[in-house]
Jmol script that loads the backbone (N, CA, C; Angstrom):
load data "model"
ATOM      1  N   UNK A   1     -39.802  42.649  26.526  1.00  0.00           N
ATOM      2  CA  UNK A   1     -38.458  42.098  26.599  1.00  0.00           C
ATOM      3  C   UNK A   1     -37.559  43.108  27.295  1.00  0.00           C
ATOM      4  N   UNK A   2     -37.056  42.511  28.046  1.00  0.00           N
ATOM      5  CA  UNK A   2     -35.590  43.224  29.123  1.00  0.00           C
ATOM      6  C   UNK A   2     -34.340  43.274  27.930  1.00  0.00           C
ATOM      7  N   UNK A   3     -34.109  44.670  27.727  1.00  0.00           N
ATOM      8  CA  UNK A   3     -32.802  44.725  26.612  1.00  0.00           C
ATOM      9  C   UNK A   3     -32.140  45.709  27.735  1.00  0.00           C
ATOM     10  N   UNK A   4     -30.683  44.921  28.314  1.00  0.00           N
ATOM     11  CA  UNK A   4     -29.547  45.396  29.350  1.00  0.00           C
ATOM     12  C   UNK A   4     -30.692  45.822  30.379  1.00  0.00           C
ATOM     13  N   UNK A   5     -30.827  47.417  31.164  1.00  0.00           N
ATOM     14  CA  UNK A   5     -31.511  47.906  31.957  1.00  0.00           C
ATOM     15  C   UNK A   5     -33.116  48.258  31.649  1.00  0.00           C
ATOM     16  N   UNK A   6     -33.419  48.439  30.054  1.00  0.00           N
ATOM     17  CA  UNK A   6     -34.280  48.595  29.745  1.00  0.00           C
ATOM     18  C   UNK A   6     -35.278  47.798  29.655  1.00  0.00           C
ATOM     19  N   UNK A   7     -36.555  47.667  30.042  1.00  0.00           N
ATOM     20  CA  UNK A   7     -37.752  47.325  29.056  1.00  0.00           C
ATOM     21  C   UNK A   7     -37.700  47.400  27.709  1.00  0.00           C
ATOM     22  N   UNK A   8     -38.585  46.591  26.808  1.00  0.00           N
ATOM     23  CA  UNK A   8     -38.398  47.016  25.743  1.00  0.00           C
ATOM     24  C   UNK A   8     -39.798  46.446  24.936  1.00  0.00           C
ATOM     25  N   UNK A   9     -40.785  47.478  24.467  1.00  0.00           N
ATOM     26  CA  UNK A   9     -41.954  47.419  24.263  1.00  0.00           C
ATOM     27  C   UNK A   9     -42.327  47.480  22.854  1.00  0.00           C
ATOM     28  N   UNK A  10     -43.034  46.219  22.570  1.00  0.00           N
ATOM     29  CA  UNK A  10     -42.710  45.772  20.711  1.00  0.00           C
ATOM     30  C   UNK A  10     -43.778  47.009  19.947  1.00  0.00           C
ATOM     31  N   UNK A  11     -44.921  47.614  20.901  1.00  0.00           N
ATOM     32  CA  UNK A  11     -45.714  48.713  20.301  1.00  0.00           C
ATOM     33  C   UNK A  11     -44.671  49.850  20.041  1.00  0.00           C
ATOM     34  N   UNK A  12     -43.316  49.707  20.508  1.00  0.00           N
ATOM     35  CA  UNK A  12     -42.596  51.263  19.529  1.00  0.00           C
ATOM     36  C   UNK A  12     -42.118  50.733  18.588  1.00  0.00           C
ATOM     37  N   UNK A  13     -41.901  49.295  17.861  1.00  0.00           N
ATOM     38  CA  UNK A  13     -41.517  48.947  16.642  1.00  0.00           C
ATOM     39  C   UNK A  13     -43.116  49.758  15.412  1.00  0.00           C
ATOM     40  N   UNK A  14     -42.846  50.829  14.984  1.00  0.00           N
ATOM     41  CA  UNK A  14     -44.353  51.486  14.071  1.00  0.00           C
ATOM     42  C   UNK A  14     -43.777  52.395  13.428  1.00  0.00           C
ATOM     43  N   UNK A  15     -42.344  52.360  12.891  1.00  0.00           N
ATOM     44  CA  UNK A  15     -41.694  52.811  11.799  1.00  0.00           C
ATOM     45  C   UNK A  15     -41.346  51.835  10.382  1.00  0.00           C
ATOM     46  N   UNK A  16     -42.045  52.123   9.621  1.00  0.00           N
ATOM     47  CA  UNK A  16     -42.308  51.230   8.328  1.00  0.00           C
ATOM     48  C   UNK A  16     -41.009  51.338   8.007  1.00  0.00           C
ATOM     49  N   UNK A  17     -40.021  50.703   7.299  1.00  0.00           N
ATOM     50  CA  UNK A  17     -38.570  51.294   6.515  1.00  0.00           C
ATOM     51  C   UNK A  17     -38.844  49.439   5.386  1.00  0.00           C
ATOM     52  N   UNK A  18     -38.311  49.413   4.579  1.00  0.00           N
ATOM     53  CA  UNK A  18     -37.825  48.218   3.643  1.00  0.00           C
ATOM     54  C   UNK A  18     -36.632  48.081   3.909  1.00  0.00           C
ATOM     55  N   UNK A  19     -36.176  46.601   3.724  1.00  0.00           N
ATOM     56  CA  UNK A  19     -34.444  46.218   4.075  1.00  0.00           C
ATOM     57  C   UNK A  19     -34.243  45.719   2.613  1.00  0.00           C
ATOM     58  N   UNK A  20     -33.312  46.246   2.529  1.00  0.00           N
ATOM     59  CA  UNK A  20     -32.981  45.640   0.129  1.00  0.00           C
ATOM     60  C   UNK A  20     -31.663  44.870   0.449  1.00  0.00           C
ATOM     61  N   UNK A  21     -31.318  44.077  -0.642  1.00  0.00           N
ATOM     62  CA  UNK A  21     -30.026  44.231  -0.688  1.00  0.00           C
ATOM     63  C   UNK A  21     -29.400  44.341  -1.905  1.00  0.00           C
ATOM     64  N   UNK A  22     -28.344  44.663  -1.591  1.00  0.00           N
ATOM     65  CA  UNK A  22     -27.708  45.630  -3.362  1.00  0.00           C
ATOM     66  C   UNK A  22     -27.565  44.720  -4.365  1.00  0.00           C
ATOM     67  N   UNK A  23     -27.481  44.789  -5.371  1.00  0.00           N
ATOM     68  CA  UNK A  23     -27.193  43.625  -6.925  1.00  0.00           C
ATOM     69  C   UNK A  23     -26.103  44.141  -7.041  1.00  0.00           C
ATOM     70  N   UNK A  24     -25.255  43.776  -7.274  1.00  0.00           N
ATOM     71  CA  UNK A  24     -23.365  43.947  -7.596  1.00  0.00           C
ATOM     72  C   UNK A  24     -22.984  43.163  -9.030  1.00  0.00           C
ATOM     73  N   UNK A  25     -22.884  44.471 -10.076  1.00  0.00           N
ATOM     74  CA  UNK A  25     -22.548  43.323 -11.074  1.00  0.00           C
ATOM     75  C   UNK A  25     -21.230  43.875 -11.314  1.00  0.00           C
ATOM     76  N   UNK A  26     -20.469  43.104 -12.420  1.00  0.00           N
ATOM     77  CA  UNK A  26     -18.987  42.968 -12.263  1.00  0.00           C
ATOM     78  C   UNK A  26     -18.778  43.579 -14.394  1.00  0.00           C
ATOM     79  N   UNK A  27     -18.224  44.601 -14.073  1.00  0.00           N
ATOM     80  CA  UNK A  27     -17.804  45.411 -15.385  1.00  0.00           C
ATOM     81  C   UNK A  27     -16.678  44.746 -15.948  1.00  0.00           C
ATOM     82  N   UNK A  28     -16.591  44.942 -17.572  1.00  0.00           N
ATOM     83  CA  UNK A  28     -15.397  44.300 -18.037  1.00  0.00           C
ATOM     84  C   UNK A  28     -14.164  44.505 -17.536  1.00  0.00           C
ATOM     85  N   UNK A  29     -13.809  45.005 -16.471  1.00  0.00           N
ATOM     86  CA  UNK A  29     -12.432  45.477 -15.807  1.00  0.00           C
ATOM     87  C   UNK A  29     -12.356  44.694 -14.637  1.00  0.00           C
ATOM     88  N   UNK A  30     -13.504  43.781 -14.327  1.00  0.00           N
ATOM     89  CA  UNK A  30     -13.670  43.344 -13.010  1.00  0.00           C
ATOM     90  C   UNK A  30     -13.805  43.781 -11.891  1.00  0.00           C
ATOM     91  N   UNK A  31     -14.422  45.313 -12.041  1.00  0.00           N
ATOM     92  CA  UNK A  31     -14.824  46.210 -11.085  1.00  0.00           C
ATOM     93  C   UNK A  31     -16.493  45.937 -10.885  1.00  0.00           C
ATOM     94  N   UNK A  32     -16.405  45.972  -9.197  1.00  0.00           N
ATOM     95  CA  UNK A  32     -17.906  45.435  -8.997  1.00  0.00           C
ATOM     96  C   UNK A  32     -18.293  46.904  -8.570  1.00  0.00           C
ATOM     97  N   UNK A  33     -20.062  47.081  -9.485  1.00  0.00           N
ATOM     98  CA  UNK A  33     -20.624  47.857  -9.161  1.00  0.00           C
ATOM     99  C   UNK A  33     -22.378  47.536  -8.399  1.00  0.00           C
ATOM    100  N   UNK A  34     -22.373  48.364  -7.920  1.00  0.00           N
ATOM    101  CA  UNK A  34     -23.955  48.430  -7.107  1.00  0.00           C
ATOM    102  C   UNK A  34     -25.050  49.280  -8.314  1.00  0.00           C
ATOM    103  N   UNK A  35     -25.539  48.175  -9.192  1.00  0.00           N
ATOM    104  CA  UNK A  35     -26.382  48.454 -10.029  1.00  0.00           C
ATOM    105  C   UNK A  35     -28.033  48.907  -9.519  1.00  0.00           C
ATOM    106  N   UNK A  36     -28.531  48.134  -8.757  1.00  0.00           N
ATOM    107  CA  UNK A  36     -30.152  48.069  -8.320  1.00  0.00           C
ATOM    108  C   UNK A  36     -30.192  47.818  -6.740  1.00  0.00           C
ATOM    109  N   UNK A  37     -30.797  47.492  -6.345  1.00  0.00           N
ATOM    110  CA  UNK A  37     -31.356  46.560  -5.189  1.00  0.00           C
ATOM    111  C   UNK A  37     -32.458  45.975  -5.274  1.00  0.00           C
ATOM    112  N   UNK A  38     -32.437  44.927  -4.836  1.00  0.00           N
ATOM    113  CA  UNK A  38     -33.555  44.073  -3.875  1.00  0.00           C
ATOM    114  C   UNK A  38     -33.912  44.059  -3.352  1.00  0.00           C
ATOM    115  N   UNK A  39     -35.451  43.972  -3.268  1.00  0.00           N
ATOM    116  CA  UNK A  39     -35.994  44.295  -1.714  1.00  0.00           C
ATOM    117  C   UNK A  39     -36.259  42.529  -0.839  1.00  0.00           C
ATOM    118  N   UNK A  40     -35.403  42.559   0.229  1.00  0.00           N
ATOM    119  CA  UNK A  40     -36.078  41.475   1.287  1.00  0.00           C
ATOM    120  C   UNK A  40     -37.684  41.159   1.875  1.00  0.00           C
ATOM    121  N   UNK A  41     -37.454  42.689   2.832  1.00  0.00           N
ATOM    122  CA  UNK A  41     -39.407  42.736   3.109  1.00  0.00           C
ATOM    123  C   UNK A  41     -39.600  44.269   3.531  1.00  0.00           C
ATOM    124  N   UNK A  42     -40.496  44.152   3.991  1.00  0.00           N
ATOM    125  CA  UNK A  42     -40.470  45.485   4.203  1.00  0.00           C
ATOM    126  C   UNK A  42     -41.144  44.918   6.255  1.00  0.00           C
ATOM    127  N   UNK A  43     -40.483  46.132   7.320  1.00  0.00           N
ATOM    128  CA  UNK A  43     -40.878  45.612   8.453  1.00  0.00           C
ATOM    129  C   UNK A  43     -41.195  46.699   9.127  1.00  0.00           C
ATOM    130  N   UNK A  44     -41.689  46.617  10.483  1.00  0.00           N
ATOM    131  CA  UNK A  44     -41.745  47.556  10.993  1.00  0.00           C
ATOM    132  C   UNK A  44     -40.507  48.088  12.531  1.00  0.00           C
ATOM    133  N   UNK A  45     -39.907  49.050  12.577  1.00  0.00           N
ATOM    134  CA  UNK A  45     -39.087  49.357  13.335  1.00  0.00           C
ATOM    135  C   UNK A  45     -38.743  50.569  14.255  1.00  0.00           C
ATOM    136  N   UNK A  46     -38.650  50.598  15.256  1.00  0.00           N
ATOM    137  CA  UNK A  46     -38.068  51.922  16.386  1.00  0.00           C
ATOM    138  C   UNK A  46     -37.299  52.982  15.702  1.00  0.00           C
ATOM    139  N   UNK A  47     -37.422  53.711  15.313  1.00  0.00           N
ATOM    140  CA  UNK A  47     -36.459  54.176  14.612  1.00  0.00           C
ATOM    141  C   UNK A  47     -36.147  55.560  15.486  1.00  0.00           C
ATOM    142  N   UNK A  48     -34.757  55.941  15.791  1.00  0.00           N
ATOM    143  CA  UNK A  48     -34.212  56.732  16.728  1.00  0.00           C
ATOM    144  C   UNK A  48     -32.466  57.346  16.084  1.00  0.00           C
ATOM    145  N   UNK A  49     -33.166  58.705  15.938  1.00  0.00           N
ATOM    146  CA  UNK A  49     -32.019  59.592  15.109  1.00  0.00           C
ATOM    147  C   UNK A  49     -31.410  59.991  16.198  1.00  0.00           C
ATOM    148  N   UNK A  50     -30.196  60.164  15.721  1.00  0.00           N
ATOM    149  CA  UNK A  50     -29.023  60.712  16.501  1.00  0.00           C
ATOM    150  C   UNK A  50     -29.135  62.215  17.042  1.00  0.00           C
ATOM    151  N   UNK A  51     -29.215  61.494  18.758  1.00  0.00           N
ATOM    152  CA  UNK A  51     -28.821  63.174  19.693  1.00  0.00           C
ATOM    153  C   UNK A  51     -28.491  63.355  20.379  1.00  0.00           C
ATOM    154  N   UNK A  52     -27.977  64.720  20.941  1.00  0.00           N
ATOM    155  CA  UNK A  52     -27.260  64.471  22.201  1.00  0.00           C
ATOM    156  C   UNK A  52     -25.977  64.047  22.088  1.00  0.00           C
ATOM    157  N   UNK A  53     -25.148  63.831  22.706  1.00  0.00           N
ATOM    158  CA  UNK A  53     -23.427  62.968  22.934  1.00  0.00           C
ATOM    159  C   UNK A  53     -23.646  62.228  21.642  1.00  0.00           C
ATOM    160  N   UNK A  54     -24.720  61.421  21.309  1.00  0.00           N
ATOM    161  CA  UNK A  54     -24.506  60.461  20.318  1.00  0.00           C
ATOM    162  C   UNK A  54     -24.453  61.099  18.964  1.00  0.00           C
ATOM    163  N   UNK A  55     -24.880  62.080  18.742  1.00  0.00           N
ATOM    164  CA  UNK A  55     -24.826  63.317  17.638  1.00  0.00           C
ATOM    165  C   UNK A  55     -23.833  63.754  17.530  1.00  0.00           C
ATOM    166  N   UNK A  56     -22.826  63.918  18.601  1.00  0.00           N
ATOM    167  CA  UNK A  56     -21.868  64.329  18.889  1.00  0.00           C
ATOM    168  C   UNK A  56     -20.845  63.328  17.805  1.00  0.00           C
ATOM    169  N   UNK A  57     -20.818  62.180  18.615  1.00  0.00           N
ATOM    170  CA  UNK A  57     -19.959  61.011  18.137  1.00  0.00           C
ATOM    171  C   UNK A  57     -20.034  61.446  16.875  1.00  0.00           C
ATOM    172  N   UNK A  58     -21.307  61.012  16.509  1.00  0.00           N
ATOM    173  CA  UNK A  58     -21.188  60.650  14.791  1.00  0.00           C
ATOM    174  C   UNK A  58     -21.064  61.768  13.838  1.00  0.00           C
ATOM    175  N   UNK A  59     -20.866  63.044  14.167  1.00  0.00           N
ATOM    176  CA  UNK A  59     -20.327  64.113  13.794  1.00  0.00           C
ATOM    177  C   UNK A  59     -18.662  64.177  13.874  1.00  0.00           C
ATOM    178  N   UNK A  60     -18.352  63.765  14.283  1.00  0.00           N
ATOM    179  CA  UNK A  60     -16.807  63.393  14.716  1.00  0.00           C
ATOM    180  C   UNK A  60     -16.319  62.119  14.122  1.00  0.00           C
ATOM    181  N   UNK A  61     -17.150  60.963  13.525  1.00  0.00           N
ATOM    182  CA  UNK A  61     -16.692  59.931  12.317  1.00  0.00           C
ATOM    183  C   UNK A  61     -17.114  60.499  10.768  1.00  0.00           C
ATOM    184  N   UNK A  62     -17.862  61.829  11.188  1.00  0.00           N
ATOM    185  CA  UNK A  62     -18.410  61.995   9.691  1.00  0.00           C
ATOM    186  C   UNK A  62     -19.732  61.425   9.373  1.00  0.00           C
ATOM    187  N   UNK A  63     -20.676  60.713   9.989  1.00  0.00           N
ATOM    188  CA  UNK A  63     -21.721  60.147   9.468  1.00  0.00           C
ATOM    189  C   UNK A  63     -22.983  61.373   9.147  1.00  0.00           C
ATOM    190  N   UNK A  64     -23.262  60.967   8.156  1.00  0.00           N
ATOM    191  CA  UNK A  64     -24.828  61.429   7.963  1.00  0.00           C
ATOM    192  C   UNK A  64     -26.138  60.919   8.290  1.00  0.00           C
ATOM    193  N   UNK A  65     -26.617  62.206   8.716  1.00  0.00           N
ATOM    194  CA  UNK A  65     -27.707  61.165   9.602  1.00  0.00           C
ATOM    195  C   UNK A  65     -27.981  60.309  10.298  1.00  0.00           C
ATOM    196  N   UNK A  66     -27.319  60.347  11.022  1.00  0.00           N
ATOM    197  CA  UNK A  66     -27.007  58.887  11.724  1.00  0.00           C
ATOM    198  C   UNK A  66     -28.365  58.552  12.711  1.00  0.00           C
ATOM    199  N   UNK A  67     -28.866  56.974  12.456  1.00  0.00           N
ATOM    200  CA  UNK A  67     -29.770  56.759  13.667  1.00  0.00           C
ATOM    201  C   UNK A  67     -29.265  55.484  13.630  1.00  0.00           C
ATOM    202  N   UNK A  68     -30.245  55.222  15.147  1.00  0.00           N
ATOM    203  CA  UNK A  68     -30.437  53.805  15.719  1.00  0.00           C
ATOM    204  C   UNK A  68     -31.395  53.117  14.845  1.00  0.00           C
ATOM    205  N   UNK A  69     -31.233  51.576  14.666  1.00  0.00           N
ATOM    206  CA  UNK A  69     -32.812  51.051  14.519  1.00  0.00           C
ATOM    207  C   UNK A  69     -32.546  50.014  15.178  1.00  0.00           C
ATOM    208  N   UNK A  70     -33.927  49.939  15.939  1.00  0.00           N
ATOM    209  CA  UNK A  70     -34.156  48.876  16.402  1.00  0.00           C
ATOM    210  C   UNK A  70     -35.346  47.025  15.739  1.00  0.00           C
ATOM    211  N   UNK A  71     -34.928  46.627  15.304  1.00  0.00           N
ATOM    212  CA  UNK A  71     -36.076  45.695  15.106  1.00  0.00           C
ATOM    213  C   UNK A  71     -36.017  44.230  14.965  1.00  0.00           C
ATOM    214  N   UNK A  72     -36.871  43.738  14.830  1.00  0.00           N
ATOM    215  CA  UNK A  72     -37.549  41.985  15.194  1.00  0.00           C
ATOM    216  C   UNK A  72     -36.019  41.256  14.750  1.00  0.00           C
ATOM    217  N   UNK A  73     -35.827  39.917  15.125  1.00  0.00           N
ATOM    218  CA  UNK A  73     -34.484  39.523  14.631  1.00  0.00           C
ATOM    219  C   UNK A  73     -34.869  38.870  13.411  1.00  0.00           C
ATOM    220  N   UNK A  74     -33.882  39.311  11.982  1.00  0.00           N
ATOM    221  CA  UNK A  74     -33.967  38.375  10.904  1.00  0.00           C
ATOM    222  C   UNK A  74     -32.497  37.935  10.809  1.00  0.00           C
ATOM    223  N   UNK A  75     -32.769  36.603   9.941  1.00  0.00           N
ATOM    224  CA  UNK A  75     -31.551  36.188  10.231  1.00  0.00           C
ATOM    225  C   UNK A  75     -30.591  36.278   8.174  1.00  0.00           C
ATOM    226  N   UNK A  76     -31.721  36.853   7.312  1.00  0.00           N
ATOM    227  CA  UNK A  76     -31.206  37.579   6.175  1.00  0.00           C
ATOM    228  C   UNK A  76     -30.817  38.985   6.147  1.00  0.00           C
ATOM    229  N   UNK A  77     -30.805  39.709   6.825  1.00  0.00           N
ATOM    230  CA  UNK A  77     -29.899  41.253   7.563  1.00  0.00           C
ATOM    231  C   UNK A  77     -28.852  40.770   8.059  1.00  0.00           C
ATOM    232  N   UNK A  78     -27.859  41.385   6.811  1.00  0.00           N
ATOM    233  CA  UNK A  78     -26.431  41.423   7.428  1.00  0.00           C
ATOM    234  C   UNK A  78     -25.792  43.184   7.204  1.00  0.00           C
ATOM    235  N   UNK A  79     -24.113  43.086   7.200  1.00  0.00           N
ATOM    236  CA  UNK A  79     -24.154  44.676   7.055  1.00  0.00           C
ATOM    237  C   UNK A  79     -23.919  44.757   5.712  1.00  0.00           C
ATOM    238  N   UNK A  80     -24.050  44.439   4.757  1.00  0.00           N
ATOM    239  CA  UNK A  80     -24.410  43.964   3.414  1.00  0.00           C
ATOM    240  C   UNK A  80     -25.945  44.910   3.110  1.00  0.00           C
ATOM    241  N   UNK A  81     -26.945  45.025   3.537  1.00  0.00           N
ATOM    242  CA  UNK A  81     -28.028  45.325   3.172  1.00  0.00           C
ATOM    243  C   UNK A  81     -28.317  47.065   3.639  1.00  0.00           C
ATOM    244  N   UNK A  82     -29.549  47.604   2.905  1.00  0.00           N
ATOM    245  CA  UNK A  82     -29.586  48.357   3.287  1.00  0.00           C
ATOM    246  C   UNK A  82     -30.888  48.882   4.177  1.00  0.00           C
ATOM    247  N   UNK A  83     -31.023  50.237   4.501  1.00  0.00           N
ATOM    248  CA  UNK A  83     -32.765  50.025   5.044  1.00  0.00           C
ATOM    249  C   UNK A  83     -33.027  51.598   4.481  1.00  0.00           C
ATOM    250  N   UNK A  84     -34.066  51.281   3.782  1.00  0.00           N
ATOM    251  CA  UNK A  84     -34.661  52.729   3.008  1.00  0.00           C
ATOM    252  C   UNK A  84     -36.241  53.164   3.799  1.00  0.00           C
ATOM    253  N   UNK A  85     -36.109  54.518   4.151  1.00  0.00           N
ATOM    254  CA  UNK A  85     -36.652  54.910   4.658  1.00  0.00           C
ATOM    255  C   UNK A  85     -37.474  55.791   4.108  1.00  0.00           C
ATOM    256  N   UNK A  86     -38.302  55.727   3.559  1.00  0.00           N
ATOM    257  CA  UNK A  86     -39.202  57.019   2.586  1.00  0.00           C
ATOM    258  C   UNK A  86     -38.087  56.594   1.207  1.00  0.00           C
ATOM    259  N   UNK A  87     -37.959  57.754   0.872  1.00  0.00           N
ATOM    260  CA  UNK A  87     -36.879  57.917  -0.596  1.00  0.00           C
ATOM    261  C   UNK A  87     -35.618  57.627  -0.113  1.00  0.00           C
ATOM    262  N   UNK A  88     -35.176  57.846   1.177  1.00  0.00           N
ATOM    263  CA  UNK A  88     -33.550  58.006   1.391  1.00  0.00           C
ATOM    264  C   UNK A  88     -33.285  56.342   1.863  1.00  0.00           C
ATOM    265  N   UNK A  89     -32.037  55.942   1.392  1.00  0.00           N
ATOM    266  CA  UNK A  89     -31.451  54.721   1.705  1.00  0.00           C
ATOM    267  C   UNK A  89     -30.185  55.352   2.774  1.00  0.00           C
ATOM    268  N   UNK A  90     -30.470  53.934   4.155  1.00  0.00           N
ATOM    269  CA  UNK A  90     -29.272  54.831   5.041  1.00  0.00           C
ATOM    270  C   UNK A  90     -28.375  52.768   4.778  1.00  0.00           C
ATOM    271  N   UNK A  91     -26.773  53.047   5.108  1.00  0.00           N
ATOM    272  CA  UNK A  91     -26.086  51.729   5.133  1.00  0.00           C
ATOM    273  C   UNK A  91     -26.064  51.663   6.407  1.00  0.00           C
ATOM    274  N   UNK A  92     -25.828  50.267   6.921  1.00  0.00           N
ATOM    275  CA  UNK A  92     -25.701  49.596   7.847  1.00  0.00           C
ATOM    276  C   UNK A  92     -23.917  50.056   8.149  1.00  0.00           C
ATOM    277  N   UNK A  93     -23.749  51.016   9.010  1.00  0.00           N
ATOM    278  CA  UNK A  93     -22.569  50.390  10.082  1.00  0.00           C
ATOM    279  C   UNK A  93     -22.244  49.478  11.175  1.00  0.00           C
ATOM    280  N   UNK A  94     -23.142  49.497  11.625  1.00  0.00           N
ATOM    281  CA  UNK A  94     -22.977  48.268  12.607  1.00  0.00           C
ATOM    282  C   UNK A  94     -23.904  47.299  13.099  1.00  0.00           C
ATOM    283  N   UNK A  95     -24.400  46.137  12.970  1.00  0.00           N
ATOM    284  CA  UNK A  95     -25.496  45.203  13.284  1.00  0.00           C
ATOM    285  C   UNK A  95     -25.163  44.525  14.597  1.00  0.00           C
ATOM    286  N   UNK A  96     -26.169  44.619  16.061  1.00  0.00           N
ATOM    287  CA  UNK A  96     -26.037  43.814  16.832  1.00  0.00           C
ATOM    288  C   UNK A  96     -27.236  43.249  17.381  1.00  0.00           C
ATOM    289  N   UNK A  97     -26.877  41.918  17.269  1.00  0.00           N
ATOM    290  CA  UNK A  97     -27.824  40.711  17.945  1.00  0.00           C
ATOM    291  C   UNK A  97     -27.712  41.073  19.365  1.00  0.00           C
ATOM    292  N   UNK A  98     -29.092  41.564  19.726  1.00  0.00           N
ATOM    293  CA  UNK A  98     -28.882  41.871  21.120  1.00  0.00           C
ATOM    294  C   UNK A  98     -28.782  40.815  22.252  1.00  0.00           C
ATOM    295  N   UNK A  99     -27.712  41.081  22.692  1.00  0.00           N
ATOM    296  CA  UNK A  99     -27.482  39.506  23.699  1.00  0.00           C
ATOM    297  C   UNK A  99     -27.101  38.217  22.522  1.00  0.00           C
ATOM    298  N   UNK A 100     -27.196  38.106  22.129  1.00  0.00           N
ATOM    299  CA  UNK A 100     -27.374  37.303  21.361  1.00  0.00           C
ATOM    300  C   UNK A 100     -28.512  36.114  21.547  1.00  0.00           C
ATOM    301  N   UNK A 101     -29.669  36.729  21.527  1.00  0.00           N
ATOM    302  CA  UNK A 101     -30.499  36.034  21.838  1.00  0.00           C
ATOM    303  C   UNK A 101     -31.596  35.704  20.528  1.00  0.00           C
ATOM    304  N   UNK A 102     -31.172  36.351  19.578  1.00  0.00           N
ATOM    305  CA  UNK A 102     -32.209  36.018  18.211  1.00  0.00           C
ATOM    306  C   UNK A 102     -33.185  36.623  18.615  1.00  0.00           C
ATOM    307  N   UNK A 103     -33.988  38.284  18.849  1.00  0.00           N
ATOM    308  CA  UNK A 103     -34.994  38.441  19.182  1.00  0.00           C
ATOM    309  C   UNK A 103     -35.032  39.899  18.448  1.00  0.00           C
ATOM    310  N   UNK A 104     -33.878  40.666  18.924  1.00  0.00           N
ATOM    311  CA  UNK A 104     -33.793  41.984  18.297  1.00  0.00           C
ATOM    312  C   UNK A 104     -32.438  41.940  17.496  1.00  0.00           C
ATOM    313  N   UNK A 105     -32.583  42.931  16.863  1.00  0.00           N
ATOM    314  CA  UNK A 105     -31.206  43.517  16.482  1.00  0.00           C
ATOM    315  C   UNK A 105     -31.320  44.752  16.292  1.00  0.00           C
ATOM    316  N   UNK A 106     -30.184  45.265  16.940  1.00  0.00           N
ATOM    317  CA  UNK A 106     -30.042  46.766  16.475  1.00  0.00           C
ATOM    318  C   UNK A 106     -29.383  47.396  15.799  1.00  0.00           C
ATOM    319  N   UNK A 107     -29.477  48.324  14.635  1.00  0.00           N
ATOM    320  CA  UNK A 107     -28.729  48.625  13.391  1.00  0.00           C
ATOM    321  C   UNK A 107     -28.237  50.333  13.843  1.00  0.00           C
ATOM    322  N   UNK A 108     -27.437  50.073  13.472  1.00  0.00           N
ATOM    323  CA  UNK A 108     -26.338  52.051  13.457  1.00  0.00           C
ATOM    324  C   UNK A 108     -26.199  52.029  11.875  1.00  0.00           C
ATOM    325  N   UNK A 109     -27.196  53.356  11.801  1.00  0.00           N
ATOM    326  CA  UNK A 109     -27.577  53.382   9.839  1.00  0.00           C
ATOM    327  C   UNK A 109     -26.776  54.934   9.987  1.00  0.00           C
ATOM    328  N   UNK A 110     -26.706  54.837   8.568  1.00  0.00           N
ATOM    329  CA  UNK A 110     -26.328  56.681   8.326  1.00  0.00           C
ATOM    330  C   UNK A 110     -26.768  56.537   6.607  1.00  0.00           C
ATOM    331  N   UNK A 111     -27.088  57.874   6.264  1.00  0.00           N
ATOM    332  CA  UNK A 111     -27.757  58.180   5.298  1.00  0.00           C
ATOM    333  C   UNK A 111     -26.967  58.539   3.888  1.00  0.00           C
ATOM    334  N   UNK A 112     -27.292  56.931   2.962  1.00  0.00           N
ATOM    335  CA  UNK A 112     -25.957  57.016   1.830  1.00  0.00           C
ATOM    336  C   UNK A 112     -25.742  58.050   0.890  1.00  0.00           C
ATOM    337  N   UNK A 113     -24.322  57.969   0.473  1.00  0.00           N
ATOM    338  CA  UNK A 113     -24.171  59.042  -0.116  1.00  0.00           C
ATOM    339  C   UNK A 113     -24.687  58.571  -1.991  1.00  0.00           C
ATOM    340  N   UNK A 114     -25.218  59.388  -2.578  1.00  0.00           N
ATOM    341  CA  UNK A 114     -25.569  59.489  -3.507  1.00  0.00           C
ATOM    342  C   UNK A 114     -24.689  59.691  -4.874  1.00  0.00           C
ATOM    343  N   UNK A 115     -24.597  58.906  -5.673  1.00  0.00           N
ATOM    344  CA  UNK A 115     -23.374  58.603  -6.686  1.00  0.00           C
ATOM    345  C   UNK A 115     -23.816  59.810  -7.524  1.00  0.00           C
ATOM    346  N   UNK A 116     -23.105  60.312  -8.060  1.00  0.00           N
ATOM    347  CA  UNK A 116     -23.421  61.264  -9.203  1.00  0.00           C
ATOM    348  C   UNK A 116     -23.409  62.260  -9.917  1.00  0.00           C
TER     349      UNK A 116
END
end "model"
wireframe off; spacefill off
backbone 0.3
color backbone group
């Protein structure tokens, strides 16, 4: 697949990660908390950490860890969910349907911060 100038070759999707999404329950104050997650599926994806200028950027919004992911289009990934990678869970900042063609999407993750 042609993504903008690039080729784009489904043998570099061979990064395992799971996509969850959070359980939110609601405390007697009516404060919603992120109790557990759910897992959707687990897939395989490009996965591409931040470098260069783009290291740059996201040092300058504050993100941790910041990478790219690239993978297959689902249409239950929203920026609602998360994608855990080994032990570490990174959030979704930004989700795009590439072209909007339903084929890829590419996720701008950074690595959550830990309550506690």
């Amino acid at each position: 697949m042609r993504i903008g100038n690039r080729l784009t070759n489904p043998g570099e999707l061979r990064t395992p990660v799971t996509l969850e999404r959070p359980v939110v329950t609601q405390d007697s104050g009516g404060f919603e908390h992120r109790t557990s997650y759910t897992t959707i599926s687990t897939v395989l994806v490009k996965w591409t950490n931040a470098h260069g200028a783009e290291a740059l950027q996201a040092q300058a919004v504050q993100a941790r860890k910041a990478a790219t992911v690239l993978l297959r289009y689902r249409a239950d990934v929203d920026e609602a969910c998360v994608v855990k990678k080994g032990d570490d869970r990174y959030e979704i900042t930004s989700l795009d349907n590439i072209q909007e063609r339903g084929e890829y999407i590419e996720l701008k993750v950074q690595l959550m911060v830990q309550a506690g």
